[in-house]
N, CA and C atoms as a LAMMPS dump frame, in Angstrom:
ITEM: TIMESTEP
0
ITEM: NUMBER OF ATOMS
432
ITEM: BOX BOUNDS ff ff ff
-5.0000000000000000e+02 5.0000000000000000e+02
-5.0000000000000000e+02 5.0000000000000000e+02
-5.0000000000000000e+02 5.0000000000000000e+02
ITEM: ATOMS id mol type element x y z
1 1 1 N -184.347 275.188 52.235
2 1 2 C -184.216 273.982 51.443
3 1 3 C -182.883 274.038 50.703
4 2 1 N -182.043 273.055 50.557
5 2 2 C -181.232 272.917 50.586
6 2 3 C -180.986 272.788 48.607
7 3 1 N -180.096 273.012 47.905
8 3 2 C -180.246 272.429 46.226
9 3 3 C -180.139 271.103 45.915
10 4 1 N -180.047 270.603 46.819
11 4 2 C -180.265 268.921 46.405
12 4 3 C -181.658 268.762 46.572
13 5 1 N -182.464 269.283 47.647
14 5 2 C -183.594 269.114 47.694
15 5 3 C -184.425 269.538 46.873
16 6 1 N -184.37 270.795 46.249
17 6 2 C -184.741 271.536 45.736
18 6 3 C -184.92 271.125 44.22
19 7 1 N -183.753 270.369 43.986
20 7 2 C -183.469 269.598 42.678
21 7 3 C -184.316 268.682 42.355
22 8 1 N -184.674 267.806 43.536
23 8 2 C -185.502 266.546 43.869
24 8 3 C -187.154 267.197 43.648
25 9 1 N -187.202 268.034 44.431
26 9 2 C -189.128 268.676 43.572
27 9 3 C -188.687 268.624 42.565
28 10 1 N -187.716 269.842 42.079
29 10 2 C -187.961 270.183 40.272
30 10 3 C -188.19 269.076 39.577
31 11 1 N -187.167 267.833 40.171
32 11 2 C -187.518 266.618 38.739
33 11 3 C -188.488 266.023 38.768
34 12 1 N -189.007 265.891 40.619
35 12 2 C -190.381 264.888 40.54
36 12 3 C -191.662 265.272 39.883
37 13 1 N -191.843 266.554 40.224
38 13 2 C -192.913 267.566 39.521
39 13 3 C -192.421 267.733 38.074
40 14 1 N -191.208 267.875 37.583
41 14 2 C -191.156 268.027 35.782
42 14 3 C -191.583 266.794 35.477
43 15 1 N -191.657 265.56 36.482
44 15 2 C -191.793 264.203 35.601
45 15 3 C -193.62 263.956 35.229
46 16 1 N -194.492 264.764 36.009
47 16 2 C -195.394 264.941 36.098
48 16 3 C -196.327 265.171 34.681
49 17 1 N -196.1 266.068 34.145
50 17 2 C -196.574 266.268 32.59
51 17 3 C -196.201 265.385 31.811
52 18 1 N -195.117 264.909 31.642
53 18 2 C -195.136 263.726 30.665
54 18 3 C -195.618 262.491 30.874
55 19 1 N -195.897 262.521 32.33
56 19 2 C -196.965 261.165 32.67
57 19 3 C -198.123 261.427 32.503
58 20 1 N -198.708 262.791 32.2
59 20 2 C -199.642 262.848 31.913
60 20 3 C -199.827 262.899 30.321
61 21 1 N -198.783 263.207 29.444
62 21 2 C -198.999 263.403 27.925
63 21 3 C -199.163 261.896 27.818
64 22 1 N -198.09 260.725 28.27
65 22 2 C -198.051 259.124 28.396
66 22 3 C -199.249 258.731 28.832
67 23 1 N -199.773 258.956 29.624
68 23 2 C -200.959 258.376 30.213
69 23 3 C -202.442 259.073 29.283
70 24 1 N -202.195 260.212 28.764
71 24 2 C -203.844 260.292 28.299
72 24 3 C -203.486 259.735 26.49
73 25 1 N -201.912 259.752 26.246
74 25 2 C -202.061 259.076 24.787
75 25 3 C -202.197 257.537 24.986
76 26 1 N -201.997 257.077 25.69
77 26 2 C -202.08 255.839 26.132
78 26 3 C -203.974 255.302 26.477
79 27 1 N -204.614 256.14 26.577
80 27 2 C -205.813 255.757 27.013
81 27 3 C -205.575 255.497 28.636
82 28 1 N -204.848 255.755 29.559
83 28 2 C -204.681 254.579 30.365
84 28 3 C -204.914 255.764 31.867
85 29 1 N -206.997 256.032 31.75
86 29 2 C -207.449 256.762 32.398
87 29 3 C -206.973 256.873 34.113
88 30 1 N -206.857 255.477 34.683
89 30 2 C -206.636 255.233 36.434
90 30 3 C -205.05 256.188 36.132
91 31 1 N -204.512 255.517 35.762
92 31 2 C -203.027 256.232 35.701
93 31 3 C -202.995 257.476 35.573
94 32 1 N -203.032 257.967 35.021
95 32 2 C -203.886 259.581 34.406
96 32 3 C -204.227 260.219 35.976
97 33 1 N -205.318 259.42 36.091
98 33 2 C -206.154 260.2 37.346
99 33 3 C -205.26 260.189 38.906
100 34 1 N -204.58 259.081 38.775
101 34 2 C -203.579 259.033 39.916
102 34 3 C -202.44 260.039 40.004
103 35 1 N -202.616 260.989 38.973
104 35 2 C -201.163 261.605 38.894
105 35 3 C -201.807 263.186 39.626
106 36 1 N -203.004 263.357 39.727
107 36 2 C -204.022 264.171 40.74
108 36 3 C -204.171 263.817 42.427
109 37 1 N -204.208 265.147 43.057
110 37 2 C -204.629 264.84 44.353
111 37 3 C -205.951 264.378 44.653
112 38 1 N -206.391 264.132 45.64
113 38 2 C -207.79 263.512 45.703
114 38 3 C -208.438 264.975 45.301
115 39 1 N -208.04 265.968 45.813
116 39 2 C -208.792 267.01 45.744
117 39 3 C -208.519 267.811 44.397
118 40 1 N -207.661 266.865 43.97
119 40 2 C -207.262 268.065 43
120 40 3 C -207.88 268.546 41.476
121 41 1 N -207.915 269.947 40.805
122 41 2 C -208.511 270.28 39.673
123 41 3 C -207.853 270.175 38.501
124 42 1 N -208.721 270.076 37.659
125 42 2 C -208.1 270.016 35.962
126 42 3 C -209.046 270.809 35.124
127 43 1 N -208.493 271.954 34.042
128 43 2 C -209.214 272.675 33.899
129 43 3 C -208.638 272.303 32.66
130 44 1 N -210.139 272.122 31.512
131 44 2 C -209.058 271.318 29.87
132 44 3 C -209.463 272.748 29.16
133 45 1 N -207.791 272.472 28.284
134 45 2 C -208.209 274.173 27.235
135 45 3 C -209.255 274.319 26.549
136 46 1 N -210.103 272.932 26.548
137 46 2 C -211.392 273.215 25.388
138 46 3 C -212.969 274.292 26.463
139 47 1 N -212.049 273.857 27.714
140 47 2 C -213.472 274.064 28.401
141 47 3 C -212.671 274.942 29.934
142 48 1 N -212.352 275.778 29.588
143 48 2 C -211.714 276.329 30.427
144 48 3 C -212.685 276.783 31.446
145 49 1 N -213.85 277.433 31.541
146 49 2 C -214.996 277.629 32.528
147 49 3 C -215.538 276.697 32.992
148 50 1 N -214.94 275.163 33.059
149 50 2 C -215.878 274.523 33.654
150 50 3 C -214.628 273.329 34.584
151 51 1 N -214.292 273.722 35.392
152 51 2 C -213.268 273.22 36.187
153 51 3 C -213.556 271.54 36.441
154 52 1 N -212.93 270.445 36.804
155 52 2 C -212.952 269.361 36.852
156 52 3 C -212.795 268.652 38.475
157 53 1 N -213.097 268.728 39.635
158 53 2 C -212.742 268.897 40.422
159 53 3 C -212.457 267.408 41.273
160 54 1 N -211.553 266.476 42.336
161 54 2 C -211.314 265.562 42.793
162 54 3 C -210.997 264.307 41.769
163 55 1 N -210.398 263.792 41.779
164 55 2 C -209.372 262.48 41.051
165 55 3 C -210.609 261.376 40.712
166 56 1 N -211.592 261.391 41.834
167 56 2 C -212.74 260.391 40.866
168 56 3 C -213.367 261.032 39.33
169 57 1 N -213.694 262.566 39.573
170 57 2 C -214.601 262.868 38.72
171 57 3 C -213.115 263.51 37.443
172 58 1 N -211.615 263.204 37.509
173 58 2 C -211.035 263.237 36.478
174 58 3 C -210.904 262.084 36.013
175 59 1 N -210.481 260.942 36.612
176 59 2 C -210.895 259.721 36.505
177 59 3 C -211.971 259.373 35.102
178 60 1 N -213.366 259.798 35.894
179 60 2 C -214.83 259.613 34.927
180 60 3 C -214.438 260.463 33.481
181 61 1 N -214.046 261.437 33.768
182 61 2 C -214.005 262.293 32.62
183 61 3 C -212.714 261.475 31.213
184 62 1 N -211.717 260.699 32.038
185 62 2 C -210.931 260.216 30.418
186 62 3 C -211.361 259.406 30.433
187 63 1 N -212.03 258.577 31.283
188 63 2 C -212.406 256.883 30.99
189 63 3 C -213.936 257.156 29.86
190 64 1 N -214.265 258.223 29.946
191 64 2 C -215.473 258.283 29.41
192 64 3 C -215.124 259.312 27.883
193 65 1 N -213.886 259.385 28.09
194 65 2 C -213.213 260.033 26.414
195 65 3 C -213.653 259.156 25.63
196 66 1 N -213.86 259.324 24.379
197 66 2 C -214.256 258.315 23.434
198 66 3 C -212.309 257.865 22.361
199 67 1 N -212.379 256.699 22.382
200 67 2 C -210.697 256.409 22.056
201 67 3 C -210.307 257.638 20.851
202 68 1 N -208.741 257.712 21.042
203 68 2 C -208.352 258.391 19.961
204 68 3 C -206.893 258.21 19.862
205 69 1 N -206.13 258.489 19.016
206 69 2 C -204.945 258.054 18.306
207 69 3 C -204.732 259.576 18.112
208 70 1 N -203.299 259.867 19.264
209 70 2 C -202.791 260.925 18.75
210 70 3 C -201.148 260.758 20.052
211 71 1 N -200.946 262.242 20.021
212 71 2 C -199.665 262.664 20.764
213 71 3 C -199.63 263.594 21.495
214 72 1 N -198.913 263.623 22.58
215 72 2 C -199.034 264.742 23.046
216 72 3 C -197.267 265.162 23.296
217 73 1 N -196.996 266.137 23.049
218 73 2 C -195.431 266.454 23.252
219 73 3 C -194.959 267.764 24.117
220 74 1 N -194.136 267.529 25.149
221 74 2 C -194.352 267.992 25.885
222 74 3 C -192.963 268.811 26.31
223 75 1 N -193.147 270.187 26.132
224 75 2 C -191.363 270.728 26.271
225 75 3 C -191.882 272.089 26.903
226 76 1 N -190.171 272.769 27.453
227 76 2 C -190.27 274.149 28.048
228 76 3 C -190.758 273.936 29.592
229 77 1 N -190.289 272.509 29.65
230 77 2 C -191.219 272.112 31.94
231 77 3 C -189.983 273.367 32.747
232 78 1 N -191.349 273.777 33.119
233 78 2 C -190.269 274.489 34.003
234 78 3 C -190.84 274.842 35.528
235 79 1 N -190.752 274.515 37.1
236 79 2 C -191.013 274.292 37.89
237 79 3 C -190.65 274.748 39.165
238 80 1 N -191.144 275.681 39.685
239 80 2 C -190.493 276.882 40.489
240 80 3 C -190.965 276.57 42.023
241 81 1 N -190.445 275.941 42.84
242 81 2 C -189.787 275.497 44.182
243 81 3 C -190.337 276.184 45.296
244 82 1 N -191.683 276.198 45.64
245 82 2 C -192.705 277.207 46.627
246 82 3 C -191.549 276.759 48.153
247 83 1 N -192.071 275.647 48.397
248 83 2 C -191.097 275.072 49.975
249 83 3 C -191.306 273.643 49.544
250 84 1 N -191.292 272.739 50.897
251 84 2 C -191.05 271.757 50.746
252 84 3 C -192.325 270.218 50.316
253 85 1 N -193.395 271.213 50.108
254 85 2 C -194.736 270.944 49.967
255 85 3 C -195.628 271.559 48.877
256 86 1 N -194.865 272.685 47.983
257 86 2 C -195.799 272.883 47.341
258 86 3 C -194.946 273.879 46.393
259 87 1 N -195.165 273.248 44.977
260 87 2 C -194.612 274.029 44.095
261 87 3 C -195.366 274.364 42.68
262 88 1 N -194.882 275.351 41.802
263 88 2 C -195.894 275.902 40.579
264 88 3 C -194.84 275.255 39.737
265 89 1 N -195.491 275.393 38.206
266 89 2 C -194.818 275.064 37.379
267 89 3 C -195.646 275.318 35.568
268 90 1 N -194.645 275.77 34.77
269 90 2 C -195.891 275.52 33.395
270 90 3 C -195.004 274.659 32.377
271 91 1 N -195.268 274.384 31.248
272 91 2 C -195.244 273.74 30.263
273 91 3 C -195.948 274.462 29.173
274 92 1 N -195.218 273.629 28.175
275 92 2 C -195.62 273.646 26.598
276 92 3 C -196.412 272.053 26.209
277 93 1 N -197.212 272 25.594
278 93 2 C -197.999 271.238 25.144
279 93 3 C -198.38 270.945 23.38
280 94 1 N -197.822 270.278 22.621
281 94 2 C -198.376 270.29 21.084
282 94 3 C -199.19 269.16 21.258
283 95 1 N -200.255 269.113 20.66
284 95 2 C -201.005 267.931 21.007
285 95 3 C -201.371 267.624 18.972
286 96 1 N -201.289 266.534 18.768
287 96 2 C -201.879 265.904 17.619
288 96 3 C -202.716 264.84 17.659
289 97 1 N -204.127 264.852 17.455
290 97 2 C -204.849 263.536 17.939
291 97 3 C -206.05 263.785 16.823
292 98 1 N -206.485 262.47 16.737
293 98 2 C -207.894 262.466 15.971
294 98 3 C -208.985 261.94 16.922
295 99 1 N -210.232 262.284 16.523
296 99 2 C -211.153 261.819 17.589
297 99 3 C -211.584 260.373 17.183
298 100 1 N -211.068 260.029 15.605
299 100 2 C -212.076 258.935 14.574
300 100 3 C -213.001 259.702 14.277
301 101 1 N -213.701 260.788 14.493
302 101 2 C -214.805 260.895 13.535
303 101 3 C -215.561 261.234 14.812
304 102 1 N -215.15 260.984 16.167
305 102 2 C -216.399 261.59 17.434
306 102 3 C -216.16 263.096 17.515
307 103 1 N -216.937 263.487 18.781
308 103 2 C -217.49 264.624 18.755
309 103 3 C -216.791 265.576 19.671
310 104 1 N -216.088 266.853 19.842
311 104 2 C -215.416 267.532 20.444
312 104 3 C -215.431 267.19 21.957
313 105 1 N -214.392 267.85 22.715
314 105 2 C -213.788 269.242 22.952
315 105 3 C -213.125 269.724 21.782
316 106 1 N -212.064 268.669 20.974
317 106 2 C -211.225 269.602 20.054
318 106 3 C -211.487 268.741 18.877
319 107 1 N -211.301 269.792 17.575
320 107 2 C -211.579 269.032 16.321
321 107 3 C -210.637 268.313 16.155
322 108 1 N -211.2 267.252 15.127
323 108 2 C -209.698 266.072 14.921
324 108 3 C -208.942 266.142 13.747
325 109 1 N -208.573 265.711 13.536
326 109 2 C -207.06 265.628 12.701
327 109 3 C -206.316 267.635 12.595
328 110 1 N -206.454 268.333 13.517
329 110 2 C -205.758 269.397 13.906
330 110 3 C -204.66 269.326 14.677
331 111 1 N -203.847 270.461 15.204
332 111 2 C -202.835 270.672 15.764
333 111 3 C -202.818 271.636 16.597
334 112 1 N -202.715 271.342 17.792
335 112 2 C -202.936 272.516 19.134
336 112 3 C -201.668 272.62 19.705
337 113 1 N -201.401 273.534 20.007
338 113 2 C -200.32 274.058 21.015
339 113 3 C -200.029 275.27 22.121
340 114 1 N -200.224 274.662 23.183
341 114 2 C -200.508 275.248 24.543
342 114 3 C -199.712 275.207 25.699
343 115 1 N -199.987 275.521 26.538
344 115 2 C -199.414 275.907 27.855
345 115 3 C -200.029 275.381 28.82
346 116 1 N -200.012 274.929 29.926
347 116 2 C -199.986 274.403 31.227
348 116 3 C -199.865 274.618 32.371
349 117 1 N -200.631 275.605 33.253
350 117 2 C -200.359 276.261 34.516
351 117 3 C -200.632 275.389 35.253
352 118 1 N -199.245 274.507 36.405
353 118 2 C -199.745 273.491 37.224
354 118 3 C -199.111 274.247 38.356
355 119 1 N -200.476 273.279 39.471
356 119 2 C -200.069 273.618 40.753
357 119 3 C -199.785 272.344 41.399
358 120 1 N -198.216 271.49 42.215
359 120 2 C -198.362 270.453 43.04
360 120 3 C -198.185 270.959 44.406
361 121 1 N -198.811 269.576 45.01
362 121 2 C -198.732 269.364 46.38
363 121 3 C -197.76 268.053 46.473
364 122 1 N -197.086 268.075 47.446
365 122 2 C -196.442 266.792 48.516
366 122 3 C -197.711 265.802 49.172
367 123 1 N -197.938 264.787 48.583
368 123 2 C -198.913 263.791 49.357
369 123 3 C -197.822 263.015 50.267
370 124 1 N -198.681 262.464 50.674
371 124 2 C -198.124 260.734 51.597
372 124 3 C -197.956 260.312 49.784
373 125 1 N -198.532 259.934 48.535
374 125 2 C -198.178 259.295 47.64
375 125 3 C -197.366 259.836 46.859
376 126 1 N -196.172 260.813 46.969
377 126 2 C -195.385 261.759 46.48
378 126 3 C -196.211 262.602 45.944
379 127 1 N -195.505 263.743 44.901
380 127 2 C -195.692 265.039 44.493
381 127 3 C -197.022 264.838 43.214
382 128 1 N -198.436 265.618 43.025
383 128 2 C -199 265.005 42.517
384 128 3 C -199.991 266.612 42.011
385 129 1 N -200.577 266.691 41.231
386 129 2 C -201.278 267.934 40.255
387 129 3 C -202.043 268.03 41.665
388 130 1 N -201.953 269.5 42.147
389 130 2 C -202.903 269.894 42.788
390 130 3 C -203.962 270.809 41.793
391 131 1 N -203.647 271.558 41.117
392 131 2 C -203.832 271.68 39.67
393 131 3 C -203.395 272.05 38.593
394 132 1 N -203.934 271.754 37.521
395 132 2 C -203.562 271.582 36.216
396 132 3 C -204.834 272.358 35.12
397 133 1 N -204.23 273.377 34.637
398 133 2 C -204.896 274.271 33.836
399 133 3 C -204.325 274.202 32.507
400 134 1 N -204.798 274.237 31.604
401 134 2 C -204.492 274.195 30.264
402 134 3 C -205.631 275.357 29.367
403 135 1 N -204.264 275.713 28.315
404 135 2 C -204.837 276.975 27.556
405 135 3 C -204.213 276.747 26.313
406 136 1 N -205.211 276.854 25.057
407 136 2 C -204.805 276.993 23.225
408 136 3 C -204.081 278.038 23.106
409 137 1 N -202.81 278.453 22.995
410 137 2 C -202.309 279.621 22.28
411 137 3 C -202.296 279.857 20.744
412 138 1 N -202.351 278.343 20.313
413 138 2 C -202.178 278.375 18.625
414 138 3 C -202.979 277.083 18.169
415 139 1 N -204.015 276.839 17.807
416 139 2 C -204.372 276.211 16.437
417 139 3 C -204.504 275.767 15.014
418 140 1 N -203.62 274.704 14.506
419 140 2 C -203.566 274.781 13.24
420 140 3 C -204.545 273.798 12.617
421 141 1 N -205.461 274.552 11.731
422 141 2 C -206.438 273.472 11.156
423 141 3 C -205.642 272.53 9.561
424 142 1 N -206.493 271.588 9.356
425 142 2 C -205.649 271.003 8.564
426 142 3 C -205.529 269.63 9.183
427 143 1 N -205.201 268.665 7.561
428 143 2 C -205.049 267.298 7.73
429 143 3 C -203.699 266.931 8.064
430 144 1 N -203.271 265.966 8.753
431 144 2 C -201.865 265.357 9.225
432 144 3 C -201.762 263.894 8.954
């Protein structure tokens, strides 16, 4: 693979996490779920043993989030070039969100900051989470 090509994964796959920080602060679940392979997993830092598996049942899982008002910020993408079909990559994650007053994965008005072990694939619909693992390294409790 050539560094132009090579260039072309790194950015399509770095663009990947921030469509996903955009899309789950946004509420805007189909979008979200489209950025997954049909087959693909999502493993959330609150619930790391319980894997999420195919784009319908990630789909079900944000549409069925209860709304919330927060951020997600997203730095440190960094995306390492398997071949021409399949590459790794992690991230940094600060997330600030409230639930309103509903009921976990994560408490609300806190501050999380984590990491992101993704795996893509090359579809027919471009480059897309084959999976996506997420892990808490730091929690700060407290009002914002």
């Amino acid at each position: 693979m050539d560094s132009l090509a090579q260039h072309l994964v790194e950015q399509s796959c770095g663009a990947l996490p921030q469509l996903y920080a955009r899309y789950a602060d946004m509420g805007d679940a189909e979008a979200l779920a489209s950025l997954f392979c049909e087959d693909g997993v999502y493993i959330r830092p609150f619930e790391e043993n319980a894997p999420i598996v195919g784009r319908d049942q990630i789909y079900a899982m944000f549409a069925e989030r209860a709304p919330r008002l927060g951020r997600h910020i997203v730095s440190n993408i960094l995306v390492d070039v398997i071949d021409s079909h399949h590459a790794t990559g992690t991230n940094y994650m600060t997330v600030m969100s409230t639930n309103g007053g509903n009921a976990p994965p994560q408490e609300s008005n806190a501050v999380f900051v984590g990491e992101c072990a993704d795996e893509y694939r090359l579809t027919s619909d471009g480059w897309k989470f084959a999976k996506r693992a997420g892990m808490i390294a730091l929690h700060l409790d407290g009002k914002f």
